[in-house]
C-alpha positions, 0 to 999 in steps of 0.5 A: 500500500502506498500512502501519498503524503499531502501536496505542499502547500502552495504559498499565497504572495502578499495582498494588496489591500495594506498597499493599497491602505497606504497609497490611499493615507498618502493621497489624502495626507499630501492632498491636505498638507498641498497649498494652491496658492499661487505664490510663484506668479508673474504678473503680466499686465495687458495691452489697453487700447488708449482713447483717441488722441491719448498718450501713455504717461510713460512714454514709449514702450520698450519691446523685448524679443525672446528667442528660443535660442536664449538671444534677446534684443531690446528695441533691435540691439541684442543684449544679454539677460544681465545687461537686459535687467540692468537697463530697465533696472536703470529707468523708473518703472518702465513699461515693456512689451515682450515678444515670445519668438515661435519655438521659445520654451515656456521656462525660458520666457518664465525666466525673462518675465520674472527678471523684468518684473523684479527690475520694476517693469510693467510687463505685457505680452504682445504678438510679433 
């Protein structure tokens, strides 16, 4: 007679379900612990359409135009960032145009905007 010993038993792998505990913990704790206020913004004002006959205050407006390969010109000299900001810096509180060149990337022209706005310009975005 021959007697079979019982099959091992098969081992069953981990549950998911503490895994699952601990991702949902997670999402809720850094839900709670996020803040969405906006502390990194640039402001950015829009262009306004004078009335007839109307002259800004300020005189004319500088124009800036960021390319995507890191030039910059101001009114059609090209400059460097530092020489940029030094510049506006130098006048009190001018109000400067920048134009984003097709291909620019989003960091590059975030770069320039908070460096212009920190020297004390009004920033606006314009169209080529």
């Amino acid at each position: 007679m021959r007697i079979e010993s019982p099959s091992p038993r098969r081992r069953h792998g981990p549950t998911l379900t503490p895994l699952i505990d601990v991702v949902f913990i997670l999402l809720v704790f850094f839900m709670l612990a996020s803040s969405f206020v906006r502390w990194g913004s640039v402001r950015v004002e829009t262009p306004q359409v004078a009335a007839a006959g109307e002259q800004p205050a300020t005189g004319p407006a500088l124009r800036v135009s960021v390319f995507f390969d890191g030039r910059l010109l101001l009114n059609g000299d090209s400059v460097s960032l530092t020489e940029l900001v030094s510049r506006i810096g130098a006048r009190s509180s001018p109000q400067v145009k920048v134009v984003p060149m097709p291909g620019l990337r989003l960091q590059r022209l975030t770069t320039v905007l908070d460096r212009l706005s920190r020297a004390g310009a009004r920033v606006s975005l314009t169209e080529r």
